[in-house]
N, C-alpha and C positions, 0 to 999 in steps of 0.2 A: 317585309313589313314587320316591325315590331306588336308582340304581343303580350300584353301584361301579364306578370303574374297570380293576378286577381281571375282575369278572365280566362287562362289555364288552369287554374284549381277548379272555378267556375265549369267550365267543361268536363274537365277530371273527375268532376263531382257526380255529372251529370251522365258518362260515361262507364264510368267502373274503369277506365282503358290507365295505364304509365302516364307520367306528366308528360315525359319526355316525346311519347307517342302523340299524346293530343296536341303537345306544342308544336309539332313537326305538322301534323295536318291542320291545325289553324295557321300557320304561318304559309305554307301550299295554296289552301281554300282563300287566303287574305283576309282571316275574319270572321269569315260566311260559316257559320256552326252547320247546316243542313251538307254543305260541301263537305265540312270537314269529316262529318261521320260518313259521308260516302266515302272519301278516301280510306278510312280508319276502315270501312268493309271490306273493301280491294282487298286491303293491304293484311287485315286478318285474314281473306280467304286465299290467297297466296300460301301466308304461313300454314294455313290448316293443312291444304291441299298435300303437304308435304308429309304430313301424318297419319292420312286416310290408314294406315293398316295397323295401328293401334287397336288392341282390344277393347271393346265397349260390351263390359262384363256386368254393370251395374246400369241402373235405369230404373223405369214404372212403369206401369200399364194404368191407365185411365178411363172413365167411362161418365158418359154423359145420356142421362133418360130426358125423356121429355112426354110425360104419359098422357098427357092433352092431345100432343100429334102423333103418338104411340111411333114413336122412333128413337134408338137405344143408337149410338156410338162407341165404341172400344178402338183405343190405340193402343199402342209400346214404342214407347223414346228411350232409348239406351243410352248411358254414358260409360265414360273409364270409371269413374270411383261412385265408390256409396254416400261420401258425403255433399258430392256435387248432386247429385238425383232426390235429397232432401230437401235443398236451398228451395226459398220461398217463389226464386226466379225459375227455378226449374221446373216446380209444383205451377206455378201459374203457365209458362209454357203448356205443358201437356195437359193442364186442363183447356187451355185454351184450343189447342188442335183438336181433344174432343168434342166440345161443342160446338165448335164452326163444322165440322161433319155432318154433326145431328145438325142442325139447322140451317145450314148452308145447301149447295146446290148439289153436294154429295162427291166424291172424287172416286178414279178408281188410280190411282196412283198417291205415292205420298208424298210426289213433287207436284203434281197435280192441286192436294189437297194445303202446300204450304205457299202457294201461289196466291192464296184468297186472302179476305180481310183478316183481322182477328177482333174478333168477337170483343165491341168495349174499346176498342182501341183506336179510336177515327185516325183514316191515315195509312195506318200498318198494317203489311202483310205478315201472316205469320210466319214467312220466312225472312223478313226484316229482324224482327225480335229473336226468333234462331239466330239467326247471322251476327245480330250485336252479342249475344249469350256466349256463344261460344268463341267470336273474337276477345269476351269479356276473362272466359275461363281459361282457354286454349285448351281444351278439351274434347276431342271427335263424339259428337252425337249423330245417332242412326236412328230416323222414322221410321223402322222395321217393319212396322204392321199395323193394318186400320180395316177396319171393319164397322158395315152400319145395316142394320137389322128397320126396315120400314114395318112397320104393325106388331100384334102384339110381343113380347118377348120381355124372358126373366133376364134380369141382366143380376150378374155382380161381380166385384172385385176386392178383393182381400183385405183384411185392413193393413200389412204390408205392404200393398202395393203390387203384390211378384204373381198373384193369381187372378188371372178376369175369366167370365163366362158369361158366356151370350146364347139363348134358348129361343129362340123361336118359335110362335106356337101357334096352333089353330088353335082359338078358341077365345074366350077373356078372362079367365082368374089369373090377373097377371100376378096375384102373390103368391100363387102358389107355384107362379110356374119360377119365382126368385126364390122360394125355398128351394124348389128342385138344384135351379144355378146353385145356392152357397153348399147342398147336397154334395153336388160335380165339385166343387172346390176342395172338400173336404174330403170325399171319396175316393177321389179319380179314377173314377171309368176311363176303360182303353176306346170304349168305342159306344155310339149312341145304341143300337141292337144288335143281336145274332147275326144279321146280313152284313152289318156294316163291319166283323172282323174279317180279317182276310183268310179267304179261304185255304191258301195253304196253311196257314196257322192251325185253322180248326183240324182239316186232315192230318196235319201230321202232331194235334195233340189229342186223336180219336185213336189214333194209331198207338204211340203210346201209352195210352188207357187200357186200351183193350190188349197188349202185348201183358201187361202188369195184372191185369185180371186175369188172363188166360193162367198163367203162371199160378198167380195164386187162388186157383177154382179148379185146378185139376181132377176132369172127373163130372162136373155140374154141367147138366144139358145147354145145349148152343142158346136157347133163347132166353136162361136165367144168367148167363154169361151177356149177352146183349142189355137186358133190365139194367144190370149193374153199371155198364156201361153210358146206357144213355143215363142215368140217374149222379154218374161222374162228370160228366158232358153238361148234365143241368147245371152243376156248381162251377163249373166251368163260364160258364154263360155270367151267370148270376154274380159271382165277382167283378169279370171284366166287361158289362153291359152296364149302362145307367136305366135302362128300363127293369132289367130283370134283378137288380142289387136292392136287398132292402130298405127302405126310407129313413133317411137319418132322424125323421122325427117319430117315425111308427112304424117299428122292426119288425110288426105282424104284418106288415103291408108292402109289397114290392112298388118302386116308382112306378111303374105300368098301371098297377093297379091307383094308385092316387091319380094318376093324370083320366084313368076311365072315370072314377069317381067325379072328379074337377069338371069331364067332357073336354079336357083340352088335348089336342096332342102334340108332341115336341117332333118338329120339321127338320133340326141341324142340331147338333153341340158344337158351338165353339170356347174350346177349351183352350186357352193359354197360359203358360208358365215363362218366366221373364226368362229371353235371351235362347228359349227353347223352341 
């Protein structure tokens, strides 16, 4: 079947994809454009397939609130390069996988979650529009990670892009519980409290406390030797906890102490850093 030049630029246009690619699947399909991009999917996920172990070093994390049904969304789509993860087609992607989370029927997978509509777009799954993107770039992207928080919860994400946080919380001062998030953002706590470090960590950095005191207190009774100790231990805490580290916005006030104040209390940190 002959196919004009008009109506392969036409396509081309329509596509992102080589003339030479789309003329090959219009003259295949006979015509039939809805054909032709199935072919042109095939035939990109062929080529990709062959790439799967390329690094995907650059990317975004995205987040989508919806404080009416008090349900927050957080993903991370990774690509190879920095300037492919700025394109407007990328930005719409991952915005798009974040709100079909939040407002969809929820996934715990993120083949699961690319199986569904995409939000706006009658028709298309969101793994359609993956699929054309990246036949469009040839470039391996990875849905790495998604995460959906049902009730109240701080959310934020950087304005880079490269940090999200997701708080969950008993209680309703959802603003203060998003100061606490862009806090975690800026901070970075290792961990949400005292319990949540890992316990050999603690013991064997009480051990070396106390080995460093002993040394330098030689002579001062056992339990002024202890004081000192737990008083190293506190700052210890107090660094690497988000409850026990001072508030980014009121240094006299430990986050524990804000979220008593607020009445709210934070359930989980999910803290992410791109590609981490």
């Amino acid at each position: 079947m002959e196919i004009s030049a008009k109506v392969v630029k036409e396509f081309r246009d329509k596509t992102g994809l080589p003339m030479m690619d789309c003329k090959r699947a219009l003259v295949e399909a006979q015509g039939d454009e809805e054909k032709a991009i199935e072919i042109l999917r095939k035939s990109g996920a062929k080529t990709m397939a062959a790439r799967t172990d390329r690094e995907t070093e650059a990317g975004r994390i995205a987040l989508f609130t919806d404080s009416k049904k008090q349900v927050s969304a957080m993903v991370e789509l990774l690509c190879e390069s920095a300037p492919v993860s700025n394109t407007e087609e990328f930005i719409t992607l991952i915005n798009g996988i974040a709100e079909q989370l939040a407002t969809g029927p929820g996934a715990k997978t993120p083949e699961e979650l690319l199986a569904q509509p995409f939000p706006g777009k009658a028709g298309m799954t969101l793994q359609q529009y993956y699929d054309d993107l990246v036949n469009k770039i040839r470039e391996v992207f990875r849905l790495s990670r998604i995460a959906r928080i049902d009730g109240p919860c701080g959310a934020y994400v950087h304005h880079n892009a490269a940090i999200g946080v997701l708080l969950p919380i008993d209680g309703e001062d959802a603003d203060i519980a998003k100061d606490i998030a862009m806090h975690v953002a800026s901070m970075k706590p290792q961990a949400l409290s005292e319990k949540d470090i890992d316990a050999g960590v603690v013991k064997k950095e009480r051990e070396a406390i106390l080995n460093e005191v002993q040394e330098q207190s030689k002579g001062k009774p056992e339990n002024v030797v202890q004081k000192i100790v737990d008083g190293k231990m506190k700052a210890f805490f107090a660094e690497r906890t988000l409850l026990g580290q001072p508030f980014v916005k009121d240094s006299a006030k430990t986050v524990a102490q804000i979220c008593d104040e607020s009445k709210i209390a934070i359930k989980e940190m999910i803290h992410w850093k791109l590609g981490q």
